[in-house]
C-alpha positions in Angstrom: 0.0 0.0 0.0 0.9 3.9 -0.4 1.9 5.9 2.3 2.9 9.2 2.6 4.7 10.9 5.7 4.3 14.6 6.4 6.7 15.9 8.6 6.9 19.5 10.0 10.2 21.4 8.9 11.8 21.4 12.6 12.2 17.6 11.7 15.9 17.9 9.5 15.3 15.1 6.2 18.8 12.9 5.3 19.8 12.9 1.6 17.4 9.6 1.6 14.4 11.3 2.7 14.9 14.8 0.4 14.7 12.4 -2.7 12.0 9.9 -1.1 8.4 11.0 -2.9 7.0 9.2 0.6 8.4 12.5 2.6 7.4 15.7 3.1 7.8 18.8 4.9 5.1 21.3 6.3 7.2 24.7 6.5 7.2 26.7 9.8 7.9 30.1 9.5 10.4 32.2 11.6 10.5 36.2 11.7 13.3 38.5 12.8 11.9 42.1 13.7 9.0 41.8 11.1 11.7 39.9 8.5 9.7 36.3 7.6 11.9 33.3 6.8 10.8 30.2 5.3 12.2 27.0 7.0 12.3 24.9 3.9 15.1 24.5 1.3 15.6 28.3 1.2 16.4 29.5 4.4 19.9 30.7 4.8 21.3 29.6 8.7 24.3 32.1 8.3 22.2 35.0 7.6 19.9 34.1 9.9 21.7 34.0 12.6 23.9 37.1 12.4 19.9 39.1 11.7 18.7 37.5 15.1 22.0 38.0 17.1 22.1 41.9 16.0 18.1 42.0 17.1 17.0 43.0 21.2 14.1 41.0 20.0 13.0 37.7 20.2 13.0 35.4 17.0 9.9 34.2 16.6 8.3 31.1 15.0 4.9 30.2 13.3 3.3 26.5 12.7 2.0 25.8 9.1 -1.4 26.0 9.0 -4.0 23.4 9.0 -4.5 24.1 5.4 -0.8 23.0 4.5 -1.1 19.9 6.5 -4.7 19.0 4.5 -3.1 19.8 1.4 0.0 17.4 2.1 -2.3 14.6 3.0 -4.5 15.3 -0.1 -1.9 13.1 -2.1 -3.9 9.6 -3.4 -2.0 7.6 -1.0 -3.8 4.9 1.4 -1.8 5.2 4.7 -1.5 9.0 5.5 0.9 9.8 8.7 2.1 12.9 10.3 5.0 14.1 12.7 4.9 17.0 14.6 7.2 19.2 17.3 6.4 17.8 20.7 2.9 19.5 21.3 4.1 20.8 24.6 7.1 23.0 22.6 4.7 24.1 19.1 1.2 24.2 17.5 2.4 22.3 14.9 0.7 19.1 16.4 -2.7 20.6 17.0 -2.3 22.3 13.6 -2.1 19.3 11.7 -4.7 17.5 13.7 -7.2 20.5 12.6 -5.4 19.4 9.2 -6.4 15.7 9.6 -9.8 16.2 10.7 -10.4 18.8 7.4 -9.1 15.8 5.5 -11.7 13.4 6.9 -14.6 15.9 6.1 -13.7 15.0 2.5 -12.5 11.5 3.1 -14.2 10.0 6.1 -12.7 6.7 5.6 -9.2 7.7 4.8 -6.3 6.4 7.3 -4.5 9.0 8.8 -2.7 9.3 11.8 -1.0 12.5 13.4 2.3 11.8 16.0 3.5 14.0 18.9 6.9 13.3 18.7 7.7 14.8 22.3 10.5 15.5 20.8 12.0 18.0 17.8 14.8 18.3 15.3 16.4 15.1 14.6 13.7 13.2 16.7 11.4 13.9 14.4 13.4 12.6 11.9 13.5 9.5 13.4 10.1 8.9 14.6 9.4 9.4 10.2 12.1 6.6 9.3 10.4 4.4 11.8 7.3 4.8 10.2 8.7 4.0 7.1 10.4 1.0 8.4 7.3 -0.1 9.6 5.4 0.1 6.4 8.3 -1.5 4.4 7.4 -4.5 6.8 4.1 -4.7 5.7 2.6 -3.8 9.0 -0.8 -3.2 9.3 -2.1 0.3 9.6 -3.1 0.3 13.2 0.1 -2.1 14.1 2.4 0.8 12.7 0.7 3.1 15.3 1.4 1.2 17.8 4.9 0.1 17.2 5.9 3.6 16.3 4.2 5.4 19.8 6.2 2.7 21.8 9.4 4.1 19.5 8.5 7.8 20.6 8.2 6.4 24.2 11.6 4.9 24.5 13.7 7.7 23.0 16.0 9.9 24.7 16.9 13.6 23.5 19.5 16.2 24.6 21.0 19.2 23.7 24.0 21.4 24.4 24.3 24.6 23.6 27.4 27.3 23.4 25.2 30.3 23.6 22.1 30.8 25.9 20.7 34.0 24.4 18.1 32.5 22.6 16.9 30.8 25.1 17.1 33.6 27.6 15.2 35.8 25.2 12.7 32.9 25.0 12.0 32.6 28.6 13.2 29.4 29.2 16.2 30.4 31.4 16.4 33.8 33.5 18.6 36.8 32.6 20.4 36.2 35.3 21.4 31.8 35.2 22.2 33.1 31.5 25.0 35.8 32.6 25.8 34.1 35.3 26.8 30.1 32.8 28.2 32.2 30.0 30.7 34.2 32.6 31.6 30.6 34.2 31.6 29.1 31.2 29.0 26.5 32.7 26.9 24.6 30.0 23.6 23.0 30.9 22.5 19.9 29.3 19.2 19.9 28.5 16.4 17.0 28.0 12.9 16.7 26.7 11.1 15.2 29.3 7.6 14.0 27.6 8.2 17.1 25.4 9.1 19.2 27.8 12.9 21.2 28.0 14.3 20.3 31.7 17.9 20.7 32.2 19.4 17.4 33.2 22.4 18.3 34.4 25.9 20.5 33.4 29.4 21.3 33.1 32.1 23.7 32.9 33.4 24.0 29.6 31.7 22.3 26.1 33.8 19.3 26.1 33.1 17.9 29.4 29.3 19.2 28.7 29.3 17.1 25.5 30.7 14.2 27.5 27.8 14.4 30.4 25.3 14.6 27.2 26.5 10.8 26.2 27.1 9.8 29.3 23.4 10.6 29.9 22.2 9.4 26.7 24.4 5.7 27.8 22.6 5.8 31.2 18.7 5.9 30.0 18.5 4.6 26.7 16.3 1.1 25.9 18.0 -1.3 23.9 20.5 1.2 21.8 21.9 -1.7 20.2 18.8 -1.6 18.0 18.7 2.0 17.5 20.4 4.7 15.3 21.4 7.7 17.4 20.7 11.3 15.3 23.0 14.0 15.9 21.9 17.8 14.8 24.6 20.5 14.7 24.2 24.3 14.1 27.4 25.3 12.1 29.8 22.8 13.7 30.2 19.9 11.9 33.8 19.2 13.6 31.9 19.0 17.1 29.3 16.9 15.6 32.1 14.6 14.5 33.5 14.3 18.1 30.3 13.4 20.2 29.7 10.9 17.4 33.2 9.3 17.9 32.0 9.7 22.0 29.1 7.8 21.5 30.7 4.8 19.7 33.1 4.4 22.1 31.2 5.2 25.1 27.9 2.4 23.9 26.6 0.5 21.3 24.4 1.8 18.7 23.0 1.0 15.3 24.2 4.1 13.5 25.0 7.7 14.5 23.6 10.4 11.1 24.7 13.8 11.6 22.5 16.2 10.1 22.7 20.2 9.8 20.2 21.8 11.3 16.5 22.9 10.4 15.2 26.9 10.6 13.7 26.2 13.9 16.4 24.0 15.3 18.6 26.9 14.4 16.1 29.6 16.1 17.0 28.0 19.4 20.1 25.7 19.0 22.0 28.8 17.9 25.5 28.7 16.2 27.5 25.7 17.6 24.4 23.8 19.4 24.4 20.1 19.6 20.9 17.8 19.9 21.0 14.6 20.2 18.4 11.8 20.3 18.5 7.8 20.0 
């Protein structure tokens, strides 16, 4: 059977899935002082980054619409999927569940599912290649939900950052824990938590912050063995390259795929951010 898998743009694609007619993005859109940005094939992270970091404003960032999410699933194919921003973090998820129901309106028997990825970036990315493994089995609709929920249930994501701005002018940390890390070079690592951004634990200095990261990620993960681990870097491709070699000497994993980051990943990543999620 067809299936097509709509994934919002925080959710970076591999070379595999850009060329792969069963993927697709939904494009959030970002703004810089009344500037719009497109996250889709467009967007320019060096630019981008030097307009926010000269702003006193916040970037901000918009969900596609329902619309956009009806129209991607409006595509003749039998098994119709979503994956969305963790719910907790975005609108993207109830967007394209508004998206999903306009689609039944039309097509009451169509089957369509929309997933919460608690999650974002690279975990998105992952939740979408399980799906697809699932339906390269030959799983059953319903099966597929449940084997990819249990995925999104079991996975593990973290992120370092080198700059805090972004999320200081986002409200996730106060003016003063952001002076106060960036003067003693302390650097949180961060968590989602059933979608929600906790900080985990942290360090002095990136290295020994990027170490606690896999250290963490060695301590909670379920059955890594089986798993490929998805590393997201914002402009640092060198420090991408090291917590990969961390991780395969630190546990055993399927795979580690670095990818550069999305628009949104950028928005709050900033230059030189890691994520990572198995």
């Amino acid at each position: 059977m067809g299936y097509r898998i709509v994934v919002d743009s925080c959710g970076e694609f591999t070379e595999e899935m850009q060329q792969d007619p069963h993927f697709t993005h939904a494009a959030l859109h970002l703004e810089i002082d009344g500037e719009q940005f497109i996250d889709d094939e467009t967007f320019d992270r060096v630019d981008f980054l030097k307009k926010a970091k000269a702003s006193l404003n916040c970037p901000k960032s918009s969900c596609p619409s329902p619309e956009v999410y009806r129209a991607a699933f409006d595509c003749g194919e039998e098994h119709l999927y979503a994956v969305t921003l963790s719910a907790e973090l975005s609108g993207s998820y109830n967007s394209a569940v508004l998206g999903q129901n306009l689609y039944l309106e039309e097509h009451p028997d169509a089957k369509i599912h929309v997933f919460n990825s608690c999650s974002a970036s690279v975990g998105e990315t992952l939740v979408a290649k399980k799906i697809q493994e699932c339906e390269e089995a030959g799983m059953e609709f319903e099966e597929t939900i449940k084997t990819v929920e249990a995925f999104i249930d079991e996975m593990c994501t973290y992120f370092v950052l080198e700059d805090l701005d972004h999320l200081r002018k986002n409200g996730r940390l106060s003016t003063v824990k952001a002076f106060v890390a960036s003067a003693l070079n302390i650097k949180p690592v961060m968590e989602g938590v059933k979608g929600v951004i906790q900080q985990a634990g942290q360090a002095r200095g990136m290295q020994k912050a990027l170490r606690l990261m896999v250290e963490l990620l060695k301590n909670n993960a379920k059955n890594p063995e089986e798993k490929v681990a998805g590393l997201v870097h914002c402009n640092n491709a060198e420090r991408a390259e090291a917590v990969k070699a961390e991780i395969l000497k630190t546990m055993k994993v399927k795979d580690v795929v670095i990818l550069e980051s999305s628009g949104v990943s950028t928005l709050y990543a900033d230059q030189g951010g890691i994520i990572l999620v198995l």
